[in-house]
N, C-alpha and C positions, 0 to 999 in steps of 0.2 A: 504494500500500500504506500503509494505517496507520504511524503514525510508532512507535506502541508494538510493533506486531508487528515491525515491522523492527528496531527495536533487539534484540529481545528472540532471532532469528534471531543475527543477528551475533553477540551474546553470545555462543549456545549455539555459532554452528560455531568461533570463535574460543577458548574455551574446551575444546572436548571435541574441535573436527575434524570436525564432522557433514557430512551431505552433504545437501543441503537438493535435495527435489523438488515443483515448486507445479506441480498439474493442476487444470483448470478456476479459476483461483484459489485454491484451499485449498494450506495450504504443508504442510508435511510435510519433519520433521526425522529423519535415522538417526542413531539411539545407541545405543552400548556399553551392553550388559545393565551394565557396571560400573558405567560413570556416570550410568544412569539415577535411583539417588534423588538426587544432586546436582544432576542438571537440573531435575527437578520442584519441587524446594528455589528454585532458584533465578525458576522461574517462577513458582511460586506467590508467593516473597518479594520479589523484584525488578520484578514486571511484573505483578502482581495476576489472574494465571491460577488463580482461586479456584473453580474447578468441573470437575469431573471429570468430564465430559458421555459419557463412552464409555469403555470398556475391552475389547477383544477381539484374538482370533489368527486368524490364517492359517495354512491348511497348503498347502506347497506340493513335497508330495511327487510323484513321486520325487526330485527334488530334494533333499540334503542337506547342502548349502552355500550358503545358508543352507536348513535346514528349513522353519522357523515364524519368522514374525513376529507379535508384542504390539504392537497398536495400542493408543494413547492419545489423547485427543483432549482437547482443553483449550480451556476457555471463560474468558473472562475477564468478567466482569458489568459492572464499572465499566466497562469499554474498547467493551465490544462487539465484542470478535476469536479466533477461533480458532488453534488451532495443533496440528497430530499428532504425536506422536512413534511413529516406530516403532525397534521392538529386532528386528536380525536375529539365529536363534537356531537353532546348528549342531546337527546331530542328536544329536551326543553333548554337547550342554552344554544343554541347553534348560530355563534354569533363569534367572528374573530374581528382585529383588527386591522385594520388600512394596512399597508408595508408602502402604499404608492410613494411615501416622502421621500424611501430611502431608492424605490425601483420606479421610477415614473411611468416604466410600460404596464404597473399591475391595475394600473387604472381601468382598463377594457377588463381583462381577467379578472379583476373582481367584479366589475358592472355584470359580468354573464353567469360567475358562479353566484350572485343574486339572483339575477334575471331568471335562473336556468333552475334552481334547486333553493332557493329560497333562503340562502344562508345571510343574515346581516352582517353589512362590512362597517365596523362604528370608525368613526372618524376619516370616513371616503368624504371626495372632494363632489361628488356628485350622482350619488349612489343612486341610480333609475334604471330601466328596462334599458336592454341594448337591445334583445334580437327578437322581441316577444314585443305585440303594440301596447300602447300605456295600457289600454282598457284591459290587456288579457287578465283572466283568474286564473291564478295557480302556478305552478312551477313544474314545467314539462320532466325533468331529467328526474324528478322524484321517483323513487320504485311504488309508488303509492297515488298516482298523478293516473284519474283513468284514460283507458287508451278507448281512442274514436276514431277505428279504421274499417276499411271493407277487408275484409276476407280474401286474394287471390284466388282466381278462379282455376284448378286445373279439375283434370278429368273424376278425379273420386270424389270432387266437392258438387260437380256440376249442376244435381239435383236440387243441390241446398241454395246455393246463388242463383239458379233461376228460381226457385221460390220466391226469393228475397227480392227479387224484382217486381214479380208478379204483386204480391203486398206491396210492396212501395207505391208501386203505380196504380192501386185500387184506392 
């Protein structure tokens, strides 16, 4: 392992208490929605993690301890190393903090992991719908969000979808 990532590891579990998971290689830090802009502060400041290469959630409903997790993903340009942070985020708190101050691109990525699953970004610069129009209700990416589709037609359904026609049209 890199001499920078692993410092930079140790820092974070040694400071905050993280609980570090490396699959296939790629490491992956868990952090308190609390502490997460102090971590990012510090990676950014400390360990030249100057790229914000990703920002997304998971849902992992029914499950709701944790719900949703906020992945982050972090590049470092001069080092050549990545690092993830994830925030796990209980059904009733599912609320993290801006990081935009310290990454100005997390502005859109957070407006969508809003937009998209419903997570509150507190102290966002302009926290509203990006891909979803104002009026929509609800948050599509949820695993709980119902689904309003037709059914594909292929040949073992074909009974069923022209029924569904035939109703529609009466």
């Amino acid at each position: 392992m890199n001499e920078q990532l692993q410092s930079a590891i140790q820092t974070l579990k040694e400071k905050f208490n993280c609980e570090e998971q490396v699959f296939r290689g790629e490491h992956t830090l868990f952090v308190h929605a609390a502490d997460l802009l102090e971590a990012c502060r510090i990676l950014r400041g400390d360990f030249g993690f100057n790229l914000l290469a990703d920002l997304t959630a998971t849902d992992y409903w029914p499950e709701t301890q944790p719900r949703m997790h906020v992945s982050y993903q972090f590049y470092s340009l001069e080092h050549g190393i990545h690092l993830r942070l994830r925030v796990p985020l209980d059904e009733d708190a599912l609320e993290v903090p801006s990081i935009e101050g310290l990454y100005p691109n997390a502005n859109w990525h957070e407006r969508e992991i809003y937009d998209m699953f419903g997570i509150h970004i507190s102290g966002h610069s302009d926290l509203r719908r990006i891909l979803m129009p104002y009026e929509w209700e609800g948050h599509p990416l949820r695993k709980d969000y119902p689904l309003g589709y037709e059914e594909p037609q292929f040949t073992f359904n074909y009974e069923k979808i022209a029924a569904q026609k035939v109703q529609a049209a009466e």
